[in-house]
ZAMARGU-4260 file (C-alpha; in steps of 0.2 Angstrom, whole numbers, plus 5000, padded with zeros to 4 digits):
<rodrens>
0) 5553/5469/5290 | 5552/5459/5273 | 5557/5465/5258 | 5555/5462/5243 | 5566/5456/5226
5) 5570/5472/5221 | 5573/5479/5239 | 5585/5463/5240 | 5593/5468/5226 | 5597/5484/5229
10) 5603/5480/5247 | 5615/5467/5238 | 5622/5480/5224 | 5629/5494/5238 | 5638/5505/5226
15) 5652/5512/5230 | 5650/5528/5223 | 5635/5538/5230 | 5627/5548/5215 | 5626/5569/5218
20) 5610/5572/5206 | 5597/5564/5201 | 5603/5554/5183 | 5595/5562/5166 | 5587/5546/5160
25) 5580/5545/5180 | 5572/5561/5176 | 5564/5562/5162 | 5556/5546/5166 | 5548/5556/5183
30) 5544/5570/5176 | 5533/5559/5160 | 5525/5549/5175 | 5521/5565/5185 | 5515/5577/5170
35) 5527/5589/5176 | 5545/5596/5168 | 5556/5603/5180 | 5563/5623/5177 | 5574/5620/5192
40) 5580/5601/5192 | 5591/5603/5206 | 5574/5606/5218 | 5569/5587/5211 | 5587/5582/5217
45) 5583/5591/5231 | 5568/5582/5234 | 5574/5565/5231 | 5588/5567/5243 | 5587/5559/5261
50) 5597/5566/5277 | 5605/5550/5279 | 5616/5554/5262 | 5620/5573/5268 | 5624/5565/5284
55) 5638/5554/5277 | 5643/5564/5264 | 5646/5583/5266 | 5645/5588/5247 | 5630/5580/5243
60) 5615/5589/5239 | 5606/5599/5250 | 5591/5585/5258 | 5574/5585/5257 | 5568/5589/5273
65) 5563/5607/5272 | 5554/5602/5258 | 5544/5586/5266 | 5538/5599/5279 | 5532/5610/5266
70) 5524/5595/5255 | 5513/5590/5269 | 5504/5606/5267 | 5503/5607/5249 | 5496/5589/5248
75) 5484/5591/5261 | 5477/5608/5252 | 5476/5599/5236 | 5469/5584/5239 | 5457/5596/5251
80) 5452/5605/5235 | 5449/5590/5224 | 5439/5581/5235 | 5428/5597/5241 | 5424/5601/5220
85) 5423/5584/5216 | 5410/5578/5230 | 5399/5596/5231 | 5386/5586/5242 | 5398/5578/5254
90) 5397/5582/5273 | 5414/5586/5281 | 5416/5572/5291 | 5416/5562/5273 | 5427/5573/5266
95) 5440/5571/5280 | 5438/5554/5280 | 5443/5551/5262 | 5455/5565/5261 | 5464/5553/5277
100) 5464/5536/5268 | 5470/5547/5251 | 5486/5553/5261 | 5490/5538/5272 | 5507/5534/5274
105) 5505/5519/5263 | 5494/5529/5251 | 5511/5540/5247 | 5521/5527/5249 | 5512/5517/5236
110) 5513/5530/5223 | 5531/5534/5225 | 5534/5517/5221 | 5524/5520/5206 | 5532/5534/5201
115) 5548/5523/5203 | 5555/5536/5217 | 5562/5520/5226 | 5576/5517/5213 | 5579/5538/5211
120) 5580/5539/5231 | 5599/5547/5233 | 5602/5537/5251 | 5617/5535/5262 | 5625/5519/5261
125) 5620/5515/5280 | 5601/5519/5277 | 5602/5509/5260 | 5609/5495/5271 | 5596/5494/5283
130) 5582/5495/5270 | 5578/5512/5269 | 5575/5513/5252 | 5559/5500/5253 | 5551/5509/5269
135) 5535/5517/5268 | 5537/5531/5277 | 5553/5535/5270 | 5545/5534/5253 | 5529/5546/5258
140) 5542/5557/5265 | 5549/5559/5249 | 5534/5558/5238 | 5530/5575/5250 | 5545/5582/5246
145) 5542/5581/5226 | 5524/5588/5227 | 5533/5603/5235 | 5548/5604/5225 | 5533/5607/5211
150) 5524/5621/5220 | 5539/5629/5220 | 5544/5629/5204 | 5527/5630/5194 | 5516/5637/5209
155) 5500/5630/5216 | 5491/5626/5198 | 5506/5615/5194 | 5505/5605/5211 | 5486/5602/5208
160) 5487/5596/5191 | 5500/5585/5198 | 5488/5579/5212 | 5473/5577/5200 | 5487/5565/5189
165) 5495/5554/5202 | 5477/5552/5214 | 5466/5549/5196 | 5463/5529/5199 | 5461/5531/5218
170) 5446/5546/5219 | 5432/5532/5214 | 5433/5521/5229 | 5446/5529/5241 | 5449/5509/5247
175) 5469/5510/5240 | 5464/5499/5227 | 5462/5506/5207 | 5444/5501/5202 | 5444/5494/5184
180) 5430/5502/5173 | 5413/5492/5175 | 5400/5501/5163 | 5386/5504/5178 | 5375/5513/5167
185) 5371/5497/5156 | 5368/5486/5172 | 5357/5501/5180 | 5347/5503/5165 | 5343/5484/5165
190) 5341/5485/5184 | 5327/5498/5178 | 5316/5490/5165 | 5317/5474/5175 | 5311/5484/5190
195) 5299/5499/5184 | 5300/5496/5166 | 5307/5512/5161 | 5323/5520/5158 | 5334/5531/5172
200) 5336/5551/5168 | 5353/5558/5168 | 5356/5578/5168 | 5372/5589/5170 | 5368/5599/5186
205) 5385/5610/5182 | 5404/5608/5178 | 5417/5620/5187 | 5437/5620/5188 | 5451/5623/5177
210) 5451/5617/5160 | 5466/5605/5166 | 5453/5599/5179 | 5436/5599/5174 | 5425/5592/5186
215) 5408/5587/5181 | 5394/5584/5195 | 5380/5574/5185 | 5359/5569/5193 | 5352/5556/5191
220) 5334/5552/5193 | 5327/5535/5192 | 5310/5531/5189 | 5301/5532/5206 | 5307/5550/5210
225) 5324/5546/5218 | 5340/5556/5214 | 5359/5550/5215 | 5372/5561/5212 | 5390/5558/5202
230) 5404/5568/5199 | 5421/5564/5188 | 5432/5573/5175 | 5421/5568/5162 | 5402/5570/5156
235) 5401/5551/5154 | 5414/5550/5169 | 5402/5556/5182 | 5387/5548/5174 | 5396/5530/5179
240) 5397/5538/5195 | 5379/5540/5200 | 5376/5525/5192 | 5385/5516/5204 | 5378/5524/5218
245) 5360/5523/5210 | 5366/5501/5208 | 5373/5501/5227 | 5355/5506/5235 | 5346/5494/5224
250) 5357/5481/5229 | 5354/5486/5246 | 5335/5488/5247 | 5334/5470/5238 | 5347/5462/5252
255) 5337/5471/5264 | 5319/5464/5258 | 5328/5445/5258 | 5332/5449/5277 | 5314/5455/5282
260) 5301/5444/5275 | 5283/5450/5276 | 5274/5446/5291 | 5259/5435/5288 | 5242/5439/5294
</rodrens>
């Protein structure tokens, strides 16, 4: 396994005093990045504990495993719901397929790291040596136990806002990568008026969810008849997003054309 500098670092400090709860400082900088403030902070201790710690060290905190089983079935039902109201006209086996590649093991394991749950992991100084603390699957473990220790103390609305927050760069293109903004509704409309000399149509087809969640599903039409739709949290949100799909099958028809030359009579 490699790990990286701040793995290495952490590996090289081994502290001799294991910490019993999760540091204030620690805390209040996770519960900023998730959008969520705790009632009960000792389920967030809870849910940053790992086994190896209660293992070695009887008075610790109770580990995060009850709530790692639980997590699994609150992520998968959220990101279920966000996907199945932000893509009305998806097929299931599309759905499945992006709601698998949203909560891969190094999907979760990415965002814990981005949530800095590496560095509040409470480990026990065996699994620290080894490396747990920079192992995916220990991460995604624990980034399931946090999105359960939020159902429990705000309830379902509270998980899914946290969902909606954390997965917000990664709904776009479901590749793992965030996307940066590209304004496809400028390059369409030039597509456009080079192409039919006229202008695409954009109409809101309908807006559901909480307000906390808005999701706007957005038609557009371009000249010659055909529709693309495009969903996202905003008007001008989902608009980009049809926009894209509209720019994707240009591209496609005029890669296609290059391939198939007309036949000569």
């Amino acid at each position: 396994m490699i790990l990286t500098n701040d793995c290495k670092g952490a590996l090289r400090e081994n502290k001799t005093d294991i910490p019993q709860r999760t540091p204030s400082a620690g805390r209040d900088a996770l519960e900023e990045r998730l959008g969520y403030v705790f009632a009960r902070p000792e389920l967030l201790t809870q849910a940053l504990t790992h086994s190896s710690l209660a293992n070695e060290c009887p008075r610790s905190p109770e580990h995060n495993e009850r709530l790692e089983f639980l997590g699994d079935a609150v992520l998968e039902l959220c990101v279920s719901s966000a996907l199945f109201r932000r893509f009305p006209l998806a097929r299931e086996g599309e759905l499945s397929t992006r709601r698998s590649s949203l909560v891969s093991a190094g999907s979760l394991a990415r965002l814990a790291r981005e949530l800095g749950l590496d560095k509040l992991l409470l480990l026990g100084r065996g699994e620290e040596m080894q490396g747990g603390r920079c192992r995916d699957s220990i991460l995604s473990d624990v980034f399931e136990a946090l999105l359960a220790a939020v159902y429990e103390d705000g309830g379902f609305a509270a998980a899914l806002a946290a969902v909606e927050r954390l997965f917000a760069p990664y709904w776009p293109g479901f590749d793992g990568v965030p996307r940066k903004p590209k304004d496809y509704k400028t390059r369409l409309q030039e597509k456009t008026l080079q192409i039919f000399r006229d202008r695409p149509i954009y109409q809101v087809k309908a807006s559901h969810g909480p307000e906390h969640a808005r999701i706007f599903v957005v038609i557009l039409r371009l000249p010659d008849g055909r529709e693309f739709s495009g969903s996202g949290a905003t008007r001008k949100g989902a608009e980009q997003d049809a926009a894209h799909g509209a720019l994707v099958a240009l591209q496609q028809e005029k890669s296609s054309r290059r391939r198939d030359p007309p036949v000569a009579r």
